[in-house]
C-alpha positions as CSV (number, residue, x, y, z in Angstrom):
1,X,-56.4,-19.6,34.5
2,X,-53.1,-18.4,36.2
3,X,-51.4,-21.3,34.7
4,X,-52.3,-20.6,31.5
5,X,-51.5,-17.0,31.8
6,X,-48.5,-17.9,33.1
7,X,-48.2,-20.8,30.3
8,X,-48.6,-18.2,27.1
9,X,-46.0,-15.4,28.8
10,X,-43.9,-18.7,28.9
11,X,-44.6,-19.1,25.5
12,X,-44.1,-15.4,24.6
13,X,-40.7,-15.1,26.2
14,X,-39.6,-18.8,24.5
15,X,-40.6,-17.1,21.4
16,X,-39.2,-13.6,21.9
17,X,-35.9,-15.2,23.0
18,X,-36.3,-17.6,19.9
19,X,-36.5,-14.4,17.7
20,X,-33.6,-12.5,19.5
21,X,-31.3,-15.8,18.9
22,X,-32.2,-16.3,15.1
23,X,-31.5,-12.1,14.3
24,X,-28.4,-12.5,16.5
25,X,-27.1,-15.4,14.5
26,X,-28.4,-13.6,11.8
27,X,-26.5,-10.7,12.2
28,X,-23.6,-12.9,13.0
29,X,-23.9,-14.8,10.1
30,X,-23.7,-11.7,8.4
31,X,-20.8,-10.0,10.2
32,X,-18.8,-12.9,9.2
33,X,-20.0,-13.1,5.4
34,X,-18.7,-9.8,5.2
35,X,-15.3,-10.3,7.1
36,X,-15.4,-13.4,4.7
37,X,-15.6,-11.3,1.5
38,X,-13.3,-9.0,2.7
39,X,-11.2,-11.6,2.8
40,X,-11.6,-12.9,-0.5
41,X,-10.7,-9.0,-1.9
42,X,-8.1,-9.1,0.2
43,X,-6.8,-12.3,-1.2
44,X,-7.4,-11.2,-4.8
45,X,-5.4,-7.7,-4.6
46,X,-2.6,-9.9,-2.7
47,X,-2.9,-11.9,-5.7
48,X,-3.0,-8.9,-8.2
49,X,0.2,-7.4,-6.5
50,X,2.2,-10.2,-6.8
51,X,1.3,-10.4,-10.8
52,X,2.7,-6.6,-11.1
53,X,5.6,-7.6,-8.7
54,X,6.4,-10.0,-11.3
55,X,6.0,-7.9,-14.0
56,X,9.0,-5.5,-11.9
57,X,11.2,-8.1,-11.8
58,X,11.1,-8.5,-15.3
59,X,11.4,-5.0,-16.3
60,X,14.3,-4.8,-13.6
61,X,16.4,-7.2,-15.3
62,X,16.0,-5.9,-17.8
63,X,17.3,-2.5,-17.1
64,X,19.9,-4.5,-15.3
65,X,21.0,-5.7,-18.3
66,X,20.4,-1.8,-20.2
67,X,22.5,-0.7,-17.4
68,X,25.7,-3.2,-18.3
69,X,25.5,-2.1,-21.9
70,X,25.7,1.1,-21.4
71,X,28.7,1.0,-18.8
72,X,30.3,-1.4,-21.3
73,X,29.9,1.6,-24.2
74,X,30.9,4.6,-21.8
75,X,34.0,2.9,-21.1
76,X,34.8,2.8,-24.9
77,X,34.0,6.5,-24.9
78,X,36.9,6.9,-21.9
79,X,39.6,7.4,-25.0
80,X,37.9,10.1,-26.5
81,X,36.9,11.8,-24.0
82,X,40.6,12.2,-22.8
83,X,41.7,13.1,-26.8
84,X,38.6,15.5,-26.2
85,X,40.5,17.2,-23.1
86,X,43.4,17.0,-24.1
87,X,42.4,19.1,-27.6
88,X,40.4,21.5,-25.0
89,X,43.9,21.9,-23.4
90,X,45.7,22.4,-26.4
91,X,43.1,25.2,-27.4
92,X,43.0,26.8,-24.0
93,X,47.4,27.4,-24.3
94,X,46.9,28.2,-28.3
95,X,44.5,31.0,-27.5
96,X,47.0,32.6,-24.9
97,X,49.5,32.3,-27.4
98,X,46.8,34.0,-30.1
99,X,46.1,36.8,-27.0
100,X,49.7,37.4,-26.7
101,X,50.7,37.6,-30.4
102,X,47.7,40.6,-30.5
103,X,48.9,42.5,-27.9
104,X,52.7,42.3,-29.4
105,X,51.4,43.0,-32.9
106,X,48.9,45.8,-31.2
107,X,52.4,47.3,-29.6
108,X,53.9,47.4,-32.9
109,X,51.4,48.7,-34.8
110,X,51.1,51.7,-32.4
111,X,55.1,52.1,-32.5
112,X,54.7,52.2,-36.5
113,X,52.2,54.7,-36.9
114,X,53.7,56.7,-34.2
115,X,57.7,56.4,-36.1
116,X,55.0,57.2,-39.5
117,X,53.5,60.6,-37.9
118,X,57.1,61.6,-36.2
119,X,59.0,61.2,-39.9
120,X,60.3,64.6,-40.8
121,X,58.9,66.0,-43.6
C-alpha cells in the first residue's frame, strides 16, 4: 500500500508540475504574442510616419520653390522701394522748407498789421 501511496503522490506532483509547465508556457506564449503585436503597431506607425514624412518633403519643396519666387519678386521691388525713399526724403526737406516759409510769412504778417495799427491817422 505504501507504494501505491507513494505511486499516486508521484502521479499528483507529475501532474501538478505538468499543469505548472503548460500555464507557464501559457503565459509565455502570451507575453510574447503581446510583445509580438506590439510590434506589429510599432511597425505600422513606423510605417504611417514615414508616409507623412513623405508628404513633408513634398510640401517642403514646394515652399522651397514659393520661397525663390518670392526673393526673385522682392528683388524687382528693390527700385521702387529706393524711388519710394528717396520721394520720403524729398518730402521730409519740402516740409522744412513749407515750416520755414510759415514762420517767415507769420513774421510778416505780424510786422504788417503792427506798421497797419501804428499808421497815423
Amino acid at each position: 500500500m505504501a507504494g501505491k501511496e507513494e505511486e499516486s503522490g508521484r502521479d499528483e506532483l507529475a501532474e501538478s508540475l505538468k499543469d505548472l509547465f503548460s500555464n507557464v508556457s501559457t503565459m509565455i506564449k502570451g507575453e510574447l504574442q503581446g510583445t509580438n503585436n506590439l510590434l506589429e503597431m510599432l511597425e505600422k506607425m513606423n510605417l504611417r510616419v514615414a508616409e507623412e514624412y513623405n508628404g513633408f518633403g513634398d510640401v517642403a519643396s514646394g515652399l522651397r520653390v514659393f520661397v525663390e519666387q518670392l526673393k526673385e519678386k522682392n528683388s524687382s521691388f528693390d527700385e521702387y522701394v529706393q524711388q519710394i525713399d528717396a520721394i520720403d526724403q524729398q518730402v521730409t526737406e519740402f516740409e522744412a522748407v513749407i515750416s520755414m516759409l510759415d514762420k517767415y510769412v507769420s513774421l510778416l504778417e505780424s510786422k504788417v498789421q503792427s506798421a497797419y495799427h501804428n499808421l497815423p491817422t
